[in-house]
N, C-alpha and C positions, 0 to 999 in steps of 0.2 A: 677612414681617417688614420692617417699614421701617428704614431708616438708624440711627434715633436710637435706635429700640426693639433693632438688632441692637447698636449699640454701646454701649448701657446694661447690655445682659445679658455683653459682654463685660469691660465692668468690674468686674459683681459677681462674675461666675466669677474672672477673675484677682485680687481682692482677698479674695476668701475662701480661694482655695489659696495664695496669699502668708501670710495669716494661719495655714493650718494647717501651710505650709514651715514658718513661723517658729517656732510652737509644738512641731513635731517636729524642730527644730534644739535647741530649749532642753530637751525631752526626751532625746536623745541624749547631751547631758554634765550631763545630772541624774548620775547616778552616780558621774562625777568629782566635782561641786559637794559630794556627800552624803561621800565616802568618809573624809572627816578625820572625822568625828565617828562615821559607822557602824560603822567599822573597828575602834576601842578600845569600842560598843557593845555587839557582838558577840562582843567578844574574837578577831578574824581574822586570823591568819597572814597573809604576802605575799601566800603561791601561793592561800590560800580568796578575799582579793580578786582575784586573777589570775584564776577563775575566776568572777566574781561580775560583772567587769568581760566578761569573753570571752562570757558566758552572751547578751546581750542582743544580739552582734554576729550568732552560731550564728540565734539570733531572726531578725534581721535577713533569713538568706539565705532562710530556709524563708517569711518570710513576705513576699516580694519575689514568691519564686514564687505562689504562691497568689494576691497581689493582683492581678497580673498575668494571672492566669486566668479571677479574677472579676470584675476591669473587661472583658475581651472577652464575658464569658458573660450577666453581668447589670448593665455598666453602669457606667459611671465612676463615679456618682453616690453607687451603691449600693457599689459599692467603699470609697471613701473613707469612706462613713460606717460601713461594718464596722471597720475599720481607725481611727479614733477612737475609736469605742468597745472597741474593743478594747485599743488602747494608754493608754485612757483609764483605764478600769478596773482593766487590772493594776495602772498604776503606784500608784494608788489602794489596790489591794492591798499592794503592795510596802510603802505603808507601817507597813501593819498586822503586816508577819511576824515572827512567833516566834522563828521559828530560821533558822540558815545554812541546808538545806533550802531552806524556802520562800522565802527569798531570792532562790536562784538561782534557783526557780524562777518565782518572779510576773518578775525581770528576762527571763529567756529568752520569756516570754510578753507582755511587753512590749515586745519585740523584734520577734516577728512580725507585732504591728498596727503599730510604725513600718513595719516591711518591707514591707508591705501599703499603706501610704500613698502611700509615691513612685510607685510606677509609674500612679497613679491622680491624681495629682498631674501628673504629668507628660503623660500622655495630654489629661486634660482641659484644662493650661495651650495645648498644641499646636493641641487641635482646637476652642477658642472662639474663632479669629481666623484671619484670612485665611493661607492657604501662606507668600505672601511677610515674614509676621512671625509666624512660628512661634519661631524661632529667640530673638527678644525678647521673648517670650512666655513661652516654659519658662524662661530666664535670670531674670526678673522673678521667677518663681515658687523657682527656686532658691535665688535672693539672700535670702529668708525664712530658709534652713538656717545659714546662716553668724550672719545676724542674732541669731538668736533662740539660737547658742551664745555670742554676745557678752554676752549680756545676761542668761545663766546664771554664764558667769565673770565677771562682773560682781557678779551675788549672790553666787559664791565671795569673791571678793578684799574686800567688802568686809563680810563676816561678816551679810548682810541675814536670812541664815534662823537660828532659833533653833536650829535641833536639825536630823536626819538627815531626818526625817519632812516636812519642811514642803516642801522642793521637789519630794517625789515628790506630794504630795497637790497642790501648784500645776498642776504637769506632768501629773496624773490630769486634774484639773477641768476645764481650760481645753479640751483636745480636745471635753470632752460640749458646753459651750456652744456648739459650733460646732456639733456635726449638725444641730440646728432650722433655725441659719441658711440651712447649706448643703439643705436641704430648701427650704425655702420660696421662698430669694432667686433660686438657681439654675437654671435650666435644665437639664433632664432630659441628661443624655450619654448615647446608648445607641448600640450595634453592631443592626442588623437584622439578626433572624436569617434571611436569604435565602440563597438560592440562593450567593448569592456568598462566604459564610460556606465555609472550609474542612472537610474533614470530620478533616483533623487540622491544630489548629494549628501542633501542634509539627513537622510534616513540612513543614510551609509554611515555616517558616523554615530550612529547609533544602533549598530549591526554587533551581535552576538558578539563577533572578534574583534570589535574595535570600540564599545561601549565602555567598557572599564579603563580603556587608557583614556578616552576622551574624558571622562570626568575625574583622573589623576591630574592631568593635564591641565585643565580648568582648574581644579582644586591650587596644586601649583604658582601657578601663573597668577592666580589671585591674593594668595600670602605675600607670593614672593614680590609682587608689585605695592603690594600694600607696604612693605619694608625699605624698597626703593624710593617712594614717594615721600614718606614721610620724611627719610631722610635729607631727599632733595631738596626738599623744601622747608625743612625744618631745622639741619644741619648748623648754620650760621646761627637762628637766632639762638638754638641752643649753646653754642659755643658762647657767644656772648653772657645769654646768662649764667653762664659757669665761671665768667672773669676776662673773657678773650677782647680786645678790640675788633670790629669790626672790618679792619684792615686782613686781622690774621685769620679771620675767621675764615674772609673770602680767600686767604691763603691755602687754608685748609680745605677749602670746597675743591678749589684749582685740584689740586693734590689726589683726591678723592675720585675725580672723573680721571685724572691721569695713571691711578694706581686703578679704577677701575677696567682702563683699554689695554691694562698689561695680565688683570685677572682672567678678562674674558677669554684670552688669547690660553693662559693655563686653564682655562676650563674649557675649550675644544680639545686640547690635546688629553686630558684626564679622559674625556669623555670616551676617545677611541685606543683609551690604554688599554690594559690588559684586566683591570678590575674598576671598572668605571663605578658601581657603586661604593663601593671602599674608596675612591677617591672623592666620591660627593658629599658620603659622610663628612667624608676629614675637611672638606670642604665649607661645609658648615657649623663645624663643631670650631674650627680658624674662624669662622663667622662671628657664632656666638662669645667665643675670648675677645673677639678686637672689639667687641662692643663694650662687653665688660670693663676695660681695659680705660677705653675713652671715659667712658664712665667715670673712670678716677683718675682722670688728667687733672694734675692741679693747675689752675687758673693762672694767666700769666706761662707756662710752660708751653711755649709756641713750639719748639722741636717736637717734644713729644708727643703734642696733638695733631701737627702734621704728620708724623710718625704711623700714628693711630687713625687718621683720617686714612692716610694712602692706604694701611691695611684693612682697615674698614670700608672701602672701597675695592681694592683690587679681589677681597674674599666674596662680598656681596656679587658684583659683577660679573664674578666668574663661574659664581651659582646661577644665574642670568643665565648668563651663558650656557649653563648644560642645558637649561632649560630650551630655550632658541636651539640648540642641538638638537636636541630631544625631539622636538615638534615635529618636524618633517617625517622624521622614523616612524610614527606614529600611526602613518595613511599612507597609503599608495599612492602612486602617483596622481592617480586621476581626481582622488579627491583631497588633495594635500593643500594646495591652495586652501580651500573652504574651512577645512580643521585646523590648519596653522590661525587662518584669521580669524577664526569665532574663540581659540586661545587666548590670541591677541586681544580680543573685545572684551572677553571675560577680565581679564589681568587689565584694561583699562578702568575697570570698573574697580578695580584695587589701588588705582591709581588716584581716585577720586575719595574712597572711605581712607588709608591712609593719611596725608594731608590733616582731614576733618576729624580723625580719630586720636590725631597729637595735640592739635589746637582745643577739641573737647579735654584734654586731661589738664594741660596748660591754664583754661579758664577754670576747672575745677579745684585749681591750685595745686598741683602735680609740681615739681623740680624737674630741671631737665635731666639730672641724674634718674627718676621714677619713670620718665619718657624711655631714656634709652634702656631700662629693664624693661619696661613692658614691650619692647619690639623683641625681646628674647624668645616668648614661648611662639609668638607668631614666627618666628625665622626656624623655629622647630619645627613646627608642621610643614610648612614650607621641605625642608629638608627632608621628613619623613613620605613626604607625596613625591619627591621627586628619586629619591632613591628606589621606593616601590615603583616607579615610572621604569626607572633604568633597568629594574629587575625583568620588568614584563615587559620591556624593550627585547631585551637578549632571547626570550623566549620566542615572541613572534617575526625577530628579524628576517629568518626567512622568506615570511610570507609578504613582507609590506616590502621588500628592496626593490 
């Protein structure tokens, strides 16, 4: 393959999994988008939303696993496109259901085709360009997630969908457009099954040389999700109780997914700079100020909480981001798929304590000014795992490229 022929196929690979980040970014807070209007639909208590919302995250871990399985076994390619279809479909579903029941259920099954997506996402962003811009690679592709929830709270805030139905059936559609694409335009990804292939993946990841980054990795992924989530979801009502309207707050959310697709994007290129942990540090220590910072936004000061949200945002995400970097570097190819997604499942599982871990301090009578310090020493660890990541990255590069 010549030059022009290798670098045309690697723009359509990173602009098609860009487009499907995106799409499974704006699928992800479909549910928040829908919940004003499904919620008095339905007739739904708090705790049946609590569990309507929690359903697609459970989704989320189991089908992290399994993508991850079946991009090493059959294929990035083929991965990805189960996982479209599959989160296509439900959501699709989702709009048609009956009852609370099948509710939760087409969401938890629309769950496990997002969960399915990333790690096939991410394998393929990694392995369509050279080692030395991997790192700007999966960030590119990442930067789609944050996007494509901007531009869901976007159709939240300014009432764009009619009814409960209409962004699940967008959020259904838009994945199926894409499997033809990704069939035709793409370039086959596949693992040979050789000699070289483990005879257990999962014992491989836990092999002498690659034991200790798998459980940095994991470590990682599980702070650094517990800090994302909480925020997610917890960002608005805390802006409110600080003095903010409702209106600005969702201003500030906007903001925050927009300043996060710009972070992700500087945290692939940090990552294949010339001092990638000196740049992760600094990474999160801009993390830990923009938090501080919000922290003492005075109420009523809509500039400077959007200010503070985009930074808070763009710093968090582009820590994300090394991390999403990071992963693939991790394993070789044969077993990259499997360790990227058992990552991902892990860090789902942070996505879940997060959330439950603000709301316990909130009922305990916490202010949300003591919420957002208590996400400091977690955004530390976080940062200390992933810098030790990067360090023993550079050491074992040879052997995993």
């Amino acid at each position: 393959m010549n030059t022009t022929t290798h670098a045309g196929a690697e723009t359509r690979a990173l602009l098609l999994v860009f487009l499907a980040a995106m799409i499974e970014g704006f699928d992800l807070q479909a549910a928040g988008v829908a919940a004003p209007k499904l919620g008095p639909a339905f007739g739904l208590a708090p705790n049946q939303m609590g569990l309507f919302f929690s359903s697609a995250t459970f989704g989320l871990i189991f089908g992290s696993l399994a993508g991850g399985v079946i991009a090493d076994r059959w294929g990035r390619r083929a991965g990805l496109s189960f996982a479209l279809v599959a989160f296509g479909v439900f959501s699709i579903l989702t709009a048609f259901a009956g009852s609370f029941e099948h509710l939760v259920m087409m969401r938890f099954l629309t769950g496990v085709g997002l969960g399915g997506a990333l790690p096939n996402l991410v394998a393929i962003a990694a392995e369509s360009t050279s080692p030395d811009r991997r790192g700007r690679a999966v960030a590119l592709m990442y930067a789609g997630v944050p996007l494509g929830g901007a531009i869901a709270s976007v159709v939240a805030m300014m009432g764009l969908h009619d009814d409960w139905q209409s962004i699940f059936l967008i959020g259904g559609i838009l994945p199926l457009l894409l499997v033809a694409p990704l069939f035709l335009l793409m370039a086959p990804f596949r693992v040979s099954h050789d000699a070289a292939v483990p005879e257990s993946r999962l014992r491989a990841l836990f092999a002498p040389g690659t034991v200790a980054g798998t459980l940095l990795l994991w470590s990682a992924f599980f702070f650094g999700l517990v800090v994302v989530y909480m925020l997610l979801n917890w960002l608005p009502q805390l802006l409110v109780s600080l003095g903010f309207e409702r209106s600005q707050a969702s201003m500030v959310q906007i903001l925050f997914n927009v300043g996060g697709a710009a972070g992700s994007i500087v945290g692939g290129r940090l990552l294949d700079g010339e001092r990638p942990a000196l740049a992760s540090a600094g990474v999160f220590a801009a993390l830990i100020v923009s938090l501080i910072a919000m922290s003492a936004v005075p109420g009523g000061n809509v500039g400077m909480a959007i200010l503070t949200g985009a930074v808070v945002g763009a710093t968090l995400l582009s820590a994300q981001a090394l991390l999403y970097g990071i992963a693939p570097q991790c394993y070789p190819a044969e077993v990259r798929g499997t360790g990227v997604g058992l990552a991902v499942a892990v860090g789902r599982l942070g996505s879940i304590v997060g959330p439950l871990f603000a709301g316990a301090l909130l009922a305990s009578g916490w202010g949300p000014t003591q919420v957002l310090y208590s996400i400091l020493p977690i955004a530390a660890i976080c940062g200390l795992t992933t810098v030790a990541l990067i360090l023993r990255r550079r050491q074992t590069a040879p052997a995993l490229a």
